[in-house]
C-alpha positions in Angstrom: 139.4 -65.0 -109.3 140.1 -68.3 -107.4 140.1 -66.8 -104.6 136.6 -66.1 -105.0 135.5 -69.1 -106.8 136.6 -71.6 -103.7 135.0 -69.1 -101.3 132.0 -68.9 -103.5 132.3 -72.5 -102.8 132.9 -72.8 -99.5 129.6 -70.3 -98.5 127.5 -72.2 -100.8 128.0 -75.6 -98.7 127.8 -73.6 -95.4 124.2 -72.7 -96.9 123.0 -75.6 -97.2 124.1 -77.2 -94.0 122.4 -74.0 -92.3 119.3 -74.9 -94.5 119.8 -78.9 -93.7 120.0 -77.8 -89.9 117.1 -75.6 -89.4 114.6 -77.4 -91.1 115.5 -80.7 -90.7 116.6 -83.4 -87.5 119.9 -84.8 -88.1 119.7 -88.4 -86.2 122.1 -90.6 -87.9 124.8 -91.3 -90.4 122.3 -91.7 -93.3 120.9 -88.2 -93.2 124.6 -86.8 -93.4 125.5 -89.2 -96.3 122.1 -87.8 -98.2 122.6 -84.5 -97.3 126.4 -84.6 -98.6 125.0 -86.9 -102.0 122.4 -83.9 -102.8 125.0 -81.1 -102.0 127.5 -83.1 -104.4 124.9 -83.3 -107.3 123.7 -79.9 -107.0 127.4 -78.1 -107.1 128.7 -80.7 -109.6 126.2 -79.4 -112.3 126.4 -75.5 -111.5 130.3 -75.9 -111.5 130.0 -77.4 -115.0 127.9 -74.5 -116.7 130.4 -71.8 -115.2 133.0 -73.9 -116.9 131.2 -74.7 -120.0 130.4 -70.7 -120.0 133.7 -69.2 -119.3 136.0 -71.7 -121.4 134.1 -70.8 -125.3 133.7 -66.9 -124.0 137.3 -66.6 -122.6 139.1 -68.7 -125.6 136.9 -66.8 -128.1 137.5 -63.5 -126.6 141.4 -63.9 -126.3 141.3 -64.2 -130.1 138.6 -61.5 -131.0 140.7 -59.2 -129.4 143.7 -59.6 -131.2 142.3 -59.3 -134.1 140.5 -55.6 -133.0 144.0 -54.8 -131.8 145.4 -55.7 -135.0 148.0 -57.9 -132.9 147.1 -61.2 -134.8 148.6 -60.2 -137.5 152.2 -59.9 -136.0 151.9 -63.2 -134.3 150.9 -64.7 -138.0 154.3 -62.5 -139.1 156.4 -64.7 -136.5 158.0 -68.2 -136.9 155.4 -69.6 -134.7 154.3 -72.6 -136.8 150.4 -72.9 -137.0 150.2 -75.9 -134.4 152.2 -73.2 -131.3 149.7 -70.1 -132.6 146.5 -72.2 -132.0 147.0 -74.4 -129.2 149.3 -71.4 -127.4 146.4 -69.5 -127.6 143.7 -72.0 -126.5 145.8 -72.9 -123.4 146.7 -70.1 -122.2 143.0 -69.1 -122.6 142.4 -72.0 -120.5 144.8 -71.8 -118.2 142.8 -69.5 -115.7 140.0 -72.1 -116.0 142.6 -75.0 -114.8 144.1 -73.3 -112.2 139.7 -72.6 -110.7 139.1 -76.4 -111.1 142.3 -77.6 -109.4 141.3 -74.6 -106.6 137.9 -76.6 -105.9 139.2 -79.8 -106.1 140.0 -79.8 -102.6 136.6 -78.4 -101.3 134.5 -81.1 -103.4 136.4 -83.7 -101.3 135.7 -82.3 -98.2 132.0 -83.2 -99.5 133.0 -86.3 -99.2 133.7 -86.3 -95.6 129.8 -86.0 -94.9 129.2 -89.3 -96.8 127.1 -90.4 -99.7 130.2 -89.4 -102.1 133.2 -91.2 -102.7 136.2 -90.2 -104.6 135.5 -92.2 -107.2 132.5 -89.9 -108.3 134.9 -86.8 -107.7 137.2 -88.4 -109.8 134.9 -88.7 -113.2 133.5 -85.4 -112.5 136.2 -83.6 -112.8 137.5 -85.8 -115.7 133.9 -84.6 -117.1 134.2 -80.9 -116.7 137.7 -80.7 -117.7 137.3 -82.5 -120.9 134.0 -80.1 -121.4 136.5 -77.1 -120.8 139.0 -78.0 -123.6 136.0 -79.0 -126.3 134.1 -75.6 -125.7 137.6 -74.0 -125.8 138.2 -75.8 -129.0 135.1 -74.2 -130.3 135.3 -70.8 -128.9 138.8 -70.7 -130.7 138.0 -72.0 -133.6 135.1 -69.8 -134.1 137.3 -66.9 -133.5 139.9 -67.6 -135.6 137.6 -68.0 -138.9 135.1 -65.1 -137.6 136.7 -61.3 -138.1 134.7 -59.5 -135.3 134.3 -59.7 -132.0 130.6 -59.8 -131.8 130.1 -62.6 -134.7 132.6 -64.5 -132.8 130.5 -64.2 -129.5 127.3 -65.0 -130.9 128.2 -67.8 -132.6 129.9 -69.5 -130.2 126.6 -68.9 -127.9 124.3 -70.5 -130.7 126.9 -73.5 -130.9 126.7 -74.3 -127.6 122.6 -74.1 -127.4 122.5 -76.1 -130.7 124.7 -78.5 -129.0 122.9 -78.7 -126.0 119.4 -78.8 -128.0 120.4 -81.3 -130.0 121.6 -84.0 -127.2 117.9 -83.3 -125.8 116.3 -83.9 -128.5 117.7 -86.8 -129.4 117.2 -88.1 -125.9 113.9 -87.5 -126.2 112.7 -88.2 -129.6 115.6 -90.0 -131.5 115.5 -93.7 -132.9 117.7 -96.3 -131.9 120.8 -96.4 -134.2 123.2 -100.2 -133.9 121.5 -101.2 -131.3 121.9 -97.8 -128.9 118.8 -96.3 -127.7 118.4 -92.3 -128.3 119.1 -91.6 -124.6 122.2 -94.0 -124.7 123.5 -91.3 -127.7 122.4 -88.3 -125.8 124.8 -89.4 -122.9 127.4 -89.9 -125.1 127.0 -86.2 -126.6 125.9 -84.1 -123.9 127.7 -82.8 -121.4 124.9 -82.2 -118.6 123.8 -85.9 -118.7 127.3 -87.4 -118.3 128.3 -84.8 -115.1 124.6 -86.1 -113.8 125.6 -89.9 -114.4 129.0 -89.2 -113.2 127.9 -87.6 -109.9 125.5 -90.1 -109.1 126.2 -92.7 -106.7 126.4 -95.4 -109.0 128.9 -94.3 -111.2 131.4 -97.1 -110.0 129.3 -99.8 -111.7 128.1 -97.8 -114.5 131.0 -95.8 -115.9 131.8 -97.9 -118.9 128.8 -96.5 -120.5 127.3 -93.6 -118.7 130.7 -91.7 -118.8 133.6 -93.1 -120.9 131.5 -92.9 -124.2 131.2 -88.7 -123.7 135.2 -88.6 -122.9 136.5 -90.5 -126.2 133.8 -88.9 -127.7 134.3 -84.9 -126.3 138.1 -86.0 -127.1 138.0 -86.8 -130.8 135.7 -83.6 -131.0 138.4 -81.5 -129.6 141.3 -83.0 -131.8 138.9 -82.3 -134.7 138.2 -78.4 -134.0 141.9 -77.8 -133.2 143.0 -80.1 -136.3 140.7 -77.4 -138.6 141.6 -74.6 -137.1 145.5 -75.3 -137.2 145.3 -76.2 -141.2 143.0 -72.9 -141.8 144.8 -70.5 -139.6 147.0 -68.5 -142.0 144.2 -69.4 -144.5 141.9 -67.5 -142.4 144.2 -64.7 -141.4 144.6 -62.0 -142.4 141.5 -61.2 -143.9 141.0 -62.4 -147.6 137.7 -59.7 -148.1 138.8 -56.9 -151.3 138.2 -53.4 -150.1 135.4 -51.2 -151.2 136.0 -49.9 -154.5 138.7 -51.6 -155.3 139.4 -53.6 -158.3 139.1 -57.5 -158.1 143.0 -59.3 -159.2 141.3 -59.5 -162.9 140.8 -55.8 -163.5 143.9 -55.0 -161.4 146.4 -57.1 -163.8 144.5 -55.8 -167.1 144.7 -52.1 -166.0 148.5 -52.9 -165.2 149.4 -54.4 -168.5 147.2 -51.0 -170.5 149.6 -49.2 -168.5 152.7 -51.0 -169.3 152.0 -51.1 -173.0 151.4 -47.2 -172.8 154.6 -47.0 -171.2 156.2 -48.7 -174.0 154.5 -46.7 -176.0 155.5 -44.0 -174.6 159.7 -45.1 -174.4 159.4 -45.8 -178.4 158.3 -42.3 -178.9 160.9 -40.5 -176.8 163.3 -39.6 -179.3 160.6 -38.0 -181.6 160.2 -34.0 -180.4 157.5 -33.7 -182.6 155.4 -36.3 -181.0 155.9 -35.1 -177.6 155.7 -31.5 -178.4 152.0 -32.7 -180.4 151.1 -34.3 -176.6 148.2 -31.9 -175.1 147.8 -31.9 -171.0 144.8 -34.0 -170.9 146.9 -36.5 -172.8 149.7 -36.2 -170.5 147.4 -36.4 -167.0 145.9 -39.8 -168.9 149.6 -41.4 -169.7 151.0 -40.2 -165.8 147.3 -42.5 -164.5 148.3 -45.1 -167.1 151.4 -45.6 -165.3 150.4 -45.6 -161.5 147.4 -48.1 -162.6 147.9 -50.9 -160.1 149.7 -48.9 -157.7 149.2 -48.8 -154.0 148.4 -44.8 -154.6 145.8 -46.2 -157.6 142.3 -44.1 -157.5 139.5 -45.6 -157.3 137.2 -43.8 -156.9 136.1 -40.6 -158.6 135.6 -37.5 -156.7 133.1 -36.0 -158.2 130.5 -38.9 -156.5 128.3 -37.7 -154.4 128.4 -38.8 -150.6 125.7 -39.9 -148.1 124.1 -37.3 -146.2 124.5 -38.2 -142.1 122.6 -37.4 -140.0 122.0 -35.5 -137.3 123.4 -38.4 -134.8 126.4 -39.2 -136.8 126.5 -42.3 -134.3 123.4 -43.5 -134.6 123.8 -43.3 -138.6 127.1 -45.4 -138.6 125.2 -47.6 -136.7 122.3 -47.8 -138.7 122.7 -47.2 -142.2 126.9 -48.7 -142.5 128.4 -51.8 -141.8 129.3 -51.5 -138.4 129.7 -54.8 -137.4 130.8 -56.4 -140.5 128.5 -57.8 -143.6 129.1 -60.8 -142.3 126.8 -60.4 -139.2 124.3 -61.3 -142.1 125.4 -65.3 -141.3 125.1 -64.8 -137.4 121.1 -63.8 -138.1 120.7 -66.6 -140.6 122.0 -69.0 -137.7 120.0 -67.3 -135.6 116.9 -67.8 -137.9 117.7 -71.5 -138.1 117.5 -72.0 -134.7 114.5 -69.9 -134.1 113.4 -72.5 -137.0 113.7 -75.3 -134.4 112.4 -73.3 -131.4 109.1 -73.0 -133.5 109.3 -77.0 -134.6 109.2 -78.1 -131.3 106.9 -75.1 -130.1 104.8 -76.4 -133.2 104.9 -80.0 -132.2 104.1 -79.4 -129.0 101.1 -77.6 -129.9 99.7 -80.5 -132.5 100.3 -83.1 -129.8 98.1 -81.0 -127.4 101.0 -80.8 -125.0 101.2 -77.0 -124.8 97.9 -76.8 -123.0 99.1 -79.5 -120.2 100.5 -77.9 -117.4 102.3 -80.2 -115.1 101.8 -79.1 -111.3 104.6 -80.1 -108.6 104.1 -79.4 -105.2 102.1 -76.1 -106.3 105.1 -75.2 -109.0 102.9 -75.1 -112.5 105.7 -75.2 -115.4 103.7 -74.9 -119.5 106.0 -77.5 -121.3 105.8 -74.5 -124.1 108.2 -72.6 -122.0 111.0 -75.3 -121.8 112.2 -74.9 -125.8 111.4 -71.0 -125.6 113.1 -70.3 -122.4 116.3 -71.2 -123.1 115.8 -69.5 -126.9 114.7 -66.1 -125.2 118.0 -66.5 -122.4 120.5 -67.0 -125.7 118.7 -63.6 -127.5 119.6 -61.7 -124.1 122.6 -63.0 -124.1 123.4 -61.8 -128.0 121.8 -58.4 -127.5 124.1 -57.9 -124.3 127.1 -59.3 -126.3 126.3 -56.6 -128.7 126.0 -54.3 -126.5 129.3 -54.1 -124.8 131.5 -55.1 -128.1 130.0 -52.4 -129.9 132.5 -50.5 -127.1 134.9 -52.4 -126.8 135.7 -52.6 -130.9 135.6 -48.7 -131.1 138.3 -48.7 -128.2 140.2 -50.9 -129.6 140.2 -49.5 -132.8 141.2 -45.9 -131.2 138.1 -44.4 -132.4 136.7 -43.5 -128.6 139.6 -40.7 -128.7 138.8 -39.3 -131.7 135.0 -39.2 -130.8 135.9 -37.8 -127.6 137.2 -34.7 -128.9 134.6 -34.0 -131.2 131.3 -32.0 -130.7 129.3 -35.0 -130.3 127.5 -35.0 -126.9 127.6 -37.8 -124.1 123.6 -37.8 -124.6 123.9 -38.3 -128.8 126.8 -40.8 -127.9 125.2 -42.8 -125.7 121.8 -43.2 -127.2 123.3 -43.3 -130.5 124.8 -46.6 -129.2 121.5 -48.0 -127.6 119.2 -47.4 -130.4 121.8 -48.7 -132.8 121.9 -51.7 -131.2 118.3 -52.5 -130.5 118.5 -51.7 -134.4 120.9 -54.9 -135.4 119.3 -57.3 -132.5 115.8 -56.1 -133.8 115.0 -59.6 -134.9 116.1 -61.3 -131.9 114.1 -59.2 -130.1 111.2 -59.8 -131.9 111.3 -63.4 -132.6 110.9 -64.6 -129.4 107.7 -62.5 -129.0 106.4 -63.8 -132.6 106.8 -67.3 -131.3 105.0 -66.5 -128.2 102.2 -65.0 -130.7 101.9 -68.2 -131.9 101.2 -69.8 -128.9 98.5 -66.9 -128.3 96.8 -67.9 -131.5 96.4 -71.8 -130.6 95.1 -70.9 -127.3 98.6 -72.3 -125.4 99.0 -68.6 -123.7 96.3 -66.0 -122.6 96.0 -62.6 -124.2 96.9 -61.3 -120.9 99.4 -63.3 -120.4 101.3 -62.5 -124.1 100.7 -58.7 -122.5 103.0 -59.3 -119.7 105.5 -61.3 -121.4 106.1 -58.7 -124.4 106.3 -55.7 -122.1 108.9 -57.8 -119.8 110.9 -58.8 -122.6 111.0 -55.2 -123.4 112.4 -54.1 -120.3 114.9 -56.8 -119.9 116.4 -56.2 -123.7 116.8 -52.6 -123.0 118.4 -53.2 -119.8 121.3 -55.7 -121.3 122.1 -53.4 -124.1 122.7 -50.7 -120.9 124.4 -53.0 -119.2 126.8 -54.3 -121.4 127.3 -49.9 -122.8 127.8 -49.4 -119.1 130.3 -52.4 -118.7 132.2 -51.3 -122.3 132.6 -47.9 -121.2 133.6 -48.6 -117.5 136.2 -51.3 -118.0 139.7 -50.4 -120.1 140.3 -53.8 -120.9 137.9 -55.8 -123.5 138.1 -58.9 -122.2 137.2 -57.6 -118.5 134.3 -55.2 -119.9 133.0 -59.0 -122.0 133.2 -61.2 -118.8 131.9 -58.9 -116.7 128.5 -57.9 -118.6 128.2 -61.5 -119.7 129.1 -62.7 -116.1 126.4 -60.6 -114.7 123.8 -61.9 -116.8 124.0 -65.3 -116.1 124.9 -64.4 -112.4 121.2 -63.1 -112.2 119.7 -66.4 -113.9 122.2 -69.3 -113.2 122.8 -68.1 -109.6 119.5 -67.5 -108.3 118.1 -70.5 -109.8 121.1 -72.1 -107.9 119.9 -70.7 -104.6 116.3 -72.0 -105.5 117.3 -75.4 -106.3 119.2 -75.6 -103.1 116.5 -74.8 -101.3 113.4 -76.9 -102.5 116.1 -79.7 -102.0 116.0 -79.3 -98.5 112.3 -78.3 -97.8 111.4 -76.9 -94.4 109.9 -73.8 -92.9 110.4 -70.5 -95.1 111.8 -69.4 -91.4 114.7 -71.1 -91.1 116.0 -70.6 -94.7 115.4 -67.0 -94.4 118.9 -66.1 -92.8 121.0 -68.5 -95.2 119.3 -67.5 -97.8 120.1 -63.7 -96.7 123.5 -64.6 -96.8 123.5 -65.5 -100.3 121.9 -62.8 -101.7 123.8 -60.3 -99.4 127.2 -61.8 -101.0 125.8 -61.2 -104.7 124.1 -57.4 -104.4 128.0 -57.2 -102.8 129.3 -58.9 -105.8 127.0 -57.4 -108.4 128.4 -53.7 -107.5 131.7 -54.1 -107.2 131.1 -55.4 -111.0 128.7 -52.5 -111.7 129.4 -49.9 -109.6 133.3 -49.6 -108.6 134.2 -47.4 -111.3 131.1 -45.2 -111.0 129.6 -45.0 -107.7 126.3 -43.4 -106.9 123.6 -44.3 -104.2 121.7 -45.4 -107.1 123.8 -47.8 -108.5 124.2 -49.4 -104.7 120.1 -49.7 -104.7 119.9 -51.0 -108.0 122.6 -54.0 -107.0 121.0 -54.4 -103.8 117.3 -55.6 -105.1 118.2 -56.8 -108.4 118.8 -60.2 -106.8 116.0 -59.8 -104.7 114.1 -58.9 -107.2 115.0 -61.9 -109.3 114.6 -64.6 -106.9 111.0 -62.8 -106.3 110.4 -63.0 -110.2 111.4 -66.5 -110.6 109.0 -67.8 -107.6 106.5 -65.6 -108.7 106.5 -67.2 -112.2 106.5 -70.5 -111.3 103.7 -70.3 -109.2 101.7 -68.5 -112.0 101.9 -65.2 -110.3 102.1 -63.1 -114.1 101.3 -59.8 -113.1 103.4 -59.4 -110.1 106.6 -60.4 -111.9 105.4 -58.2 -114.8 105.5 -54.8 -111.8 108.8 -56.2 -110.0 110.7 -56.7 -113.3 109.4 -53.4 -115.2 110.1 -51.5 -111.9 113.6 -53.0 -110.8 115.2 -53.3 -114.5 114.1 -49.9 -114.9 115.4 -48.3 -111.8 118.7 -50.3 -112.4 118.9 -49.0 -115.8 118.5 -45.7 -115.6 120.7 -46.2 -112.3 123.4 -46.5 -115.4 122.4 -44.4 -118.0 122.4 -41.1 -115.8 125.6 -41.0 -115.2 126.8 -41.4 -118.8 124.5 -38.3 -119.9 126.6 -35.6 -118.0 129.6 -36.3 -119.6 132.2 -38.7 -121.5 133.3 -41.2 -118.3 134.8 -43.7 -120.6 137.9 -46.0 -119.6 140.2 -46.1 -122.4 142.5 -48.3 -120.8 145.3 -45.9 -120.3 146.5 -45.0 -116.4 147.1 -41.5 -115.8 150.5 -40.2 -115.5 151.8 -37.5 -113.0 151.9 -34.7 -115.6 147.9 -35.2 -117.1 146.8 -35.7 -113.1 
């Protein structure tokens, strides 16, 4: 994974110098020193978001999957003290994402070598991301310790970090002055993205004090905090405190055990006396026997003569529709979800009061609607859920060896695998939908065109149901859970973050479409490459090799497209390539059961 990550690096600033060289003349030491000060603060900021990513998935992860393992509980059963359990499990979490920042440590000073850098700005950067690493690690452990399943642990760690993120820029934008501190002077204490742009700026020598320390003490104390709860609630958390179904609360478990014992008594006192026991009839004696076992660990419960539900004909599709699957507490994860859809629609709401929905601001021919800046990121984090559903809703039932017994059964890959599909496009219905109600909004106050609302619902469409195949086809393909998570996950924001990486890079240095054409290539060569050996490895087909060929094509297309207000063209490039890529997937799984259970084969099975 280093490995990868520096040369990821290293093929990145080769890019841009390719970019920098064909479309621009290179006549002194000050074009070097601004090409090198723009390279700096476009890497700086993309190598923060794969940190801030990958430290909250890969520390909540590490936990979530003990607990489906049931191998929590056997570390809580150990004389590790609460203090070793939580931060043993947070570092080591982290550890991989250490060992990736001290690999591109080196490379970022090489940057400096073209000028316009100095160490100095290396220097708080990194201090930046790492301290960014350990708070979102904080959270993602946290979350995972006091969360039961893996999916509730995912999704909430992805609404923390938006609501996090949210609430810095709103306060930037909108909040009052508090002691004498402006409300952009408290957003760079809080957020993350403005102190790694303050800190790669070239003026960060003369402005640290307050553009950088404040977020450090700040990100630090944060940190302590998390890892201070979760340490004192650990064991408190752990095992799980919930009373089974049908069982009796402690109340009606410690009445029912003193009626027994006083029958018992009862009973002892009346021993001697033949008559008595001779008078006892059967039913008396099956009552006395349940007297006795009342509070038991063999205790019934529940009668069997109650009737049970009637499954259907999809016994998959029922579990996943009509039982708690994924826990009663996935109740919570849509109220947060609700609450933040609350403050998409207040700003989406302000916005439209103001009159600043109907502005469009035009730069250099890119048209942006401000409307799209709260409900972009809001319809990115409901992808990102439905895809985190997706692929836990595999990895749990491995976990929980219930792929082997379903795997011997007469269900059929087809019932399986839609059974998992529409079940979850069943849970995730309202975060599919509430993105599209929002934009229905903006429909009604004249902010989008009907045609317009058209194209965006059917796209939306097309782009859920090809996450929730994508992250089936990752949980079935991949034996471990936390490689099956990352990967899906990873791929997702591979298609956004690094295209829009690729596009940044190259409206920084503008030129002829010509001359960027071949670096550009390049880039997009490396991901389709990248893309199937995630996808495709463990199930090749010439489909799957097409699909990962002009999905990031097909994205960078989209992306352009939209911001030049070409709808309808990134309606027919989405709808056609999502679709291709996902029935790319889905055929294969039809035929027959090609799920990883995690298990090499030995010699004797072949």
């Amino acid at each position: 994974m280093r490995t990868v990550y520096a040369v990821a690096l290293l093929l990145l600033i080769c890019t841009a110098w390719m970019i920098l060289k064909g479309t621009q003349i290179i006549q002194n030491v000050g074009d070097m020193a601004r090409f090198g000060a723009i390279l700096f603060q476009i890497l700086a900021p993309l190598q923060l978001a794969l940190v801030l990513f990958l430290s909250a998935i890969q520390a909540a992860s590490n936990i979530a999957i003990e607990k489906d393992r049931q191998t929590l509980i056997l570390l809580l059963m150990s004389r590790l003290t609460n203090s070793e359990l939580v931060l043993g499990k947070l570092f080591a979490s982290l550890l991989s994402i250490g060992v990736m920042l001290i690999t591109s440590l080196p490379i970022f000073m090489l940057i400096v070598l073209f000028g316009g850098t100095s160490f100095e700005q290396v220097g708080w950067t990194f201090a930046v991301t790492l301290m960014t690493s350990i708070t979102a690690g904080s959270l993602g452990a946290i979350v995972a310790l006091w969360r039961e399943k893996t999916f509730q642990t995912l999704a909430l760690v992805a609404m923390c970090i938006v609501f996090w993120l949210g609430l810095c820029e709103g306060i930037g934008l909108a909040g009052p002055d508090v002691a004498g501190f402006t409300g952009a002077e408290i957003a760079g204490a809080m957020s993350p993205v403005r102190t790694i742009m303050a800190a790669s700026h070239p003026t960060v020598s003369s402005t640290w004090s307050f553009s950088v320390l404040p977020f450090l003490i700040l990100s630090s104390f944060i940190s302590l905090l998390l890892c201070g709860v979760a340490i004192w609630k650990v064991r408190h958390w752990n095992p799980s405190r919930d009373v089974r179904s049908g069982q009796p609360s402690a109340e009606e478990a410690e009445a029912s055990n003193s009626s027994g014992l006083a029958m018992a008594e009862r009973q002892g006192e009346s021993e001697g006396s033949s008559e008595v026991a001779k008078s006892l009839t059967g039913q008396q004696v099956v009552e006395q026997s349940e007297g006795l076992r009342t509070g038991h660990v063999d205790d019934r419960t529940r009668l069997a003569s109650q009737s049970s539900r009637r499954v259907w004909d999809n016994p998959v599709l029922w579990r996943e529709m009509r039982t708690w699957a994924y826990g009663r507490k996935i109740l919570f994860i849509r109220g947060a979800y609700w609450l933040l859809a609350g403050f998409v629609f207040f700003a989406v709401f302000s916005m439209v009061n103001s009159g600043a929905a109907t502005r469009v601001t035009a730069d250099a021919g890119v048209t942006i609607p401000p409307a799209a800046r709260p409900l972009a990121p809001f319809i990115l984090v409901s992808i990102v859920m439905v895809n985190a559903l997706a692929v836990t809703s595999i990895t749990t039932e491995r976990d929980g060896r219930a792929l082997d017994l379903l795997m011997v059964t007469d269900i059929s890959p087809r019932e399986f695998l839609f059974g998992k599909i529409g079940g979850v496009l069943y849970v995730v219905s309202d975060m599919i939908l509430l993105p599209i109600v929002i934009s229905g909004y903006l429909w009604l106050n004249g902010a989008l065109s009907g045609e317009n609302l058209i194209y965006l619902t059917v796209g939306l469409f097309v782009l859920f149901f090809f996450v929730t195949m994508l992250g089936v086809h990752c949980g079935m393909s991949y034996g471990g859970s936390r490689q099956a998570i990352g990967v899906s996950l990873g791929t997702v924001f591979f298609l956004f973050l690094g295209v829009v990486t690729v596009m940044v890079m190259m409206v920084s240095f503008t030129g002829n479409v010509e001359a960027q054409l071949s670096p550009f290539l390049a880039c997009i060569v490396g991901g389709a490459i990248g893309l199937y050996v995630a996808l495709g490895w463990h199930t090749p087909s010439p489909a799957l090799v097409l699909a990962c060929g002009i999905l990031p094509i097909a994205m960078f297309y989209s992306i352009t497209s939209l911001l030049l207000g070409n709808f309808l063209s990134v309606l027919l490039v989405v709808s056609f390539t999502y679709g291709f890529a996902t029935t790319a997937m889905m055929i294969p799984r039809l035929s027959e059961f090609l799920v990883s259970t995690g298990r090499s084969k030995t010699a004797e099975n072949g």
